[in-house]
C-alpha positions as CSV (number, residue, x, y, z in Angstrom):
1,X,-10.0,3.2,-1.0
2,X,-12.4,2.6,1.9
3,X,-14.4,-0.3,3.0
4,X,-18.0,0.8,2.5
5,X,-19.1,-1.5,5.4
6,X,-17.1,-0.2,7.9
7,X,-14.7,2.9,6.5
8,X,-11.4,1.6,7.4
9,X,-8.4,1.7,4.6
10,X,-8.9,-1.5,2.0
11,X,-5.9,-3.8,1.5
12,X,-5.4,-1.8,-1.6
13,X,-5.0,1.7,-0.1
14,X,-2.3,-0.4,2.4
15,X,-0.6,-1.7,-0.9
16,X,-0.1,1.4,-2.3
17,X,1.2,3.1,0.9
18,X,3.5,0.4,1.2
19,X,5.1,1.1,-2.6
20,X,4.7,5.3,-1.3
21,X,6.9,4.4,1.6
22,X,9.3,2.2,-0.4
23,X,9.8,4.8,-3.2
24,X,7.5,2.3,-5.7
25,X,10.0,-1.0,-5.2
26,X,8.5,-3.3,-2.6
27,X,10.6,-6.6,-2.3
28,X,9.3,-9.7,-1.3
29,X,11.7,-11.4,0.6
30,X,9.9,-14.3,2.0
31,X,8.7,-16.4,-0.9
32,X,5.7,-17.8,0.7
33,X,4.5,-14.2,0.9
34,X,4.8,-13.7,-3.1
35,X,0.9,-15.6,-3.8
36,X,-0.9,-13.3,-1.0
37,X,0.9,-9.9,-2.3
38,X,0.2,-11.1,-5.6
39,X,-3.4,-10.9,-5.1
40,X,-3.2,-7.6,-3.0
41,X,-1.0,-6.0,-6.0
42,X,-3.4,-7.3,-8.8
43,X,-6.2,-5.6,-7.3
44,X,-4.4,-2.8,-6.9
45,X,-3.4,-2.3,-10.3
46,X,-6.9,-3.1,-11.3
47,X,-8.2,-0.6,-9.1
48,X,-5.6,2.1,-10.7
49,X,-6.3,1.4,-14.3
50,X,-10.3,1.9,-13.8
51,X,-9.9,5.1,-11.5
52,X,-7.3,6.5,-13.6
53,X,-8.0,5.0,-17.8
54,X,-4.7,3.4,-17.5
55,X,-4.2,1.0,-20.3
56,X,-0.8,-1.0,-19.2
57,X,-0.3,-2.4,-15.9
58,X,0.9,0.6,-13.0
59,X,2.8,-2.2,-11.1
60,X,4.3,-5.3,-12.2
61,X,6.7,-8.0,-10.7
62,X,10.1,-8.5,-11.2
63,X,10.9,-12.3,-10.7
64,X,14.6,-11.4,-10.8
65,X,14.6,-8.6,-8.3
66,X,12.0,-10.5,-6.7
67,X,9.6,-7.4,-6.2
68,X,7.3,-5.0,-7.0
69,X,7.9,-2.2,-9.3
70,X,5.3,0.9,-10.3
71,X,5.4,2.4,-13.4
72,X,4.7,5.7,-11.9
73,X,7.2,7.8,-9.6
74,X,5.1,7.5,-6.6
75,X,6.7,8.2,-2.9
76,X,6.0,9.2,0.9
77,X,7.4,12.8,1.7
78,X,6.0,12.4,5.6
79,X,9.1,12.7,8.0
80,X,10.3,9.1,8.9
81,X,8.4,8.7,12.6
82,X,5.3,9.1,10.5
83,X,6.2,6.6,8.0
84,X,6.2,3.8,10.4
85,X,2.8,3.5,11.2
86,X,0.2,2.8,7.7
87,X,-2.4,5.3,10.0
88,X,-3.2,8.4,8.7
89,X,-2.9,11.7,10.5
90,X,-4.5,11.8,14.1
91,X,-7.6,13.7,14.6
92,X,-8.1,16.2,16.9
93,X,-10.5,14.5,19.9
């Protein structure tokens, strides 16, 4: 989940870090947010089913929780310093 143009992480590798980091429940708190992480969760999910032959939707919304739920256990087992950040591990220079 790179950008072929220039090699940084894609809005979808972002999205799926951000349901890692939350333990697959991401709330949306703001709802003039919902329309734009719609989008970015769509893809996702797209991008899932094609790399992976998944037939139902991996994440879907849940109006009355008012967020994001995967359908897969899916979390981020870094310690929490490294959690903050969405970069990766720092290379050696």
């Amino acid at each position: 989940m790179r950008s072929a143009r220039n090699r940084k992480p894609t809005a979808s590798w972002t999205a799926l870090k951000a349901l890692a980091i939350e333990r697959g429940v991401v709330p949306i708190a703001d709802p003039k947010q919902v329309g734009r992480i719609q989008k970015r969760y769509q893809l996702l999910g797209k991008e899932l089913r094609a790399a992976f032959g998944i037939r139902e939707a991996p994440i879907a919304w849940h109006s009355g929780d008012r967020c994001y739920r995967a359908a897969f256990v899916i979390s981020d087992e870094r310690p929490e310093r490294a959690r903050r950040s969405f970069a990766g591990p720092r290379r050696a220079a």
